[in-house]
N, C-alpha and C positions, 0 to 999 in steps of 0.2 A: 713857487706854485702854491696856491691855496688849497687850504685842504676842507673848505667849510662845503656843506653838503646839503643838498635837497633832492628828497627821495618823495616816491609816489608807491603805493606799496597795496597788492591786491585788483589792482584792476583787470575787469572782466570782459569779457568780448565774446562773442558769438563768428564763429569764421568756419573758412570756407577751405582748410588747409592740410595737407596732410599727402603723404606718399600714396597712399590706399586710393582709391577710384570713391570707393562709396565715403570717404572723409571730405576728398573736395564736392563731392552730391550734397548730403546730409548735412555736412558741420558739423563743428563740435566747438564746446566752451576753451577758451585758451585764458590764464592767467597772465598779467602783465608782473612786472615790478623793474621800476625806474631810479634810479640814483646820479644825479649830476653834481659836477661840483665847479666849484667858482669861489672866487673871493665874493664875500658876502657885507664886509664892513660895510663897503660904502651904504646897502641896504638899511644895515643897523642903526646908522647913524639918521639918514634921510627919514625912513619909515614909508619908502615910496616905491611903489610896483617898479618903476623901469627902471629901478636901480636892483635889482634882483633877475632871478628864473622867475618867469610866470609859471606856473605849476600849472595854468589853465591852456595857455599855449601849451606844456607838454603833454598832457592828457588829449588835447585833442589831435597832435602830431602821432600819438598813440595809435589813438581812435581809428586815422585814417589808414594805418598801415593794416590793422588786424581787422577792418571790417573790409577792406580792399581786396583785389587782385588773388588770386590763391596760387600760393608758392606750397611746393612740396616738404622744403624744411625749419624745424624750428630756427636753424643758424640765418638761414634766407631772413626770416621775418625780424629777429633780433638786431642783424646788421642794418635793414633798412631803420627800423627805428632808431636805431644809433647815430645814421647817418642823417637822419632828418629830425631829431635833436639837436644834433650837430650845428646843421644847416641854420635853424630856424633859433635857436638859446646861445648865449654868451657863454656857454657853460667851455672848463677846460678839457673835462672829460664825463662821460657816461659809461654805466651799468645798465645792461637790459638784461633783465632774466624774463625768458618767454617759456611758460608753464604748459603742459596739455594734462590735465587732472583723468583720472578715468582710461588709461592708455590698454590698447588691447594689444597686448603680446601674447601670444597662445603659452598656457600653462604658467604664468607668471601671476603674481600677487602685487601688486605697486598701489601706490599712491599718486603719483603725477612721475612723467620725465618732464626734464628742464633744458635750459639750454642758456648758458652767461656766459657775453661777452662784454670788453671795456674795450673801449675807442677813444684816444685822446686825440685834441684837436693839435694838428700839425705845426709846429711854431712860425713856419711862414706864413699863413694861415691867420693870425694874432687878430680882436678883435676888441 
């Protein structure tokens, strides 16, 4: 299994998500951050897009989950974007951490809650 990595790190999104009534109303900012991995030699060698992860296909597989549909939880929105990485990159496995910056829990002090998962691609699967 390779362990060479390409990650995507801070991306931002405006969505439509959340358990709350007035969160899927209003929206709110969600932070993305992305890590897939693959053997990457052949890349190295080539110096050629389709021998790699397009980092621009993954941003925009991104894009379409968090500006899309509104699911009530951060794990809902991570899975899909794992899944449609998946789908759409040669990668063997992905990290999605999905951010909500600004979180209102009554009486609490935070920073962002988060939500990481990894999904490797099934070996029957092979690609």
């Amino acid at each position: 299994m390779a362990q060479d990595r390409i990650g995507l790190e801070g991306m931002v999104f405006y969505g439509y998500h959340g358990v709350k009534e007035e969160e899927r109303r209003m929206g709110q900012r969600f932070v993305v951050d992305v890590e897939m991995v693959a053997d990457l030699s052949r890349a190295a060698s080539s110096d050629r897009l389709e021998d790699t992860l397009d980092y621009g296909v993954a941003y925009r597989t991104v894009r379409e989950v968090m500006e899309g549909p509104s699911v009530q939880l951060l794990e809902a929105l991570a899975e899909e974007i794992a899944q449609r990485l998946l789908a759409a990159l040669p990668a063997e496995e992905v990290r999605v951490r999905v951010s909500k910056p600004g979180v209102a829990i009554k009486g609490s002090v935070l920073d962002r809650s988060w939500v990481e998962i990894v999904r490797r691609r099934s070996t029957s699967e092979g690609r």
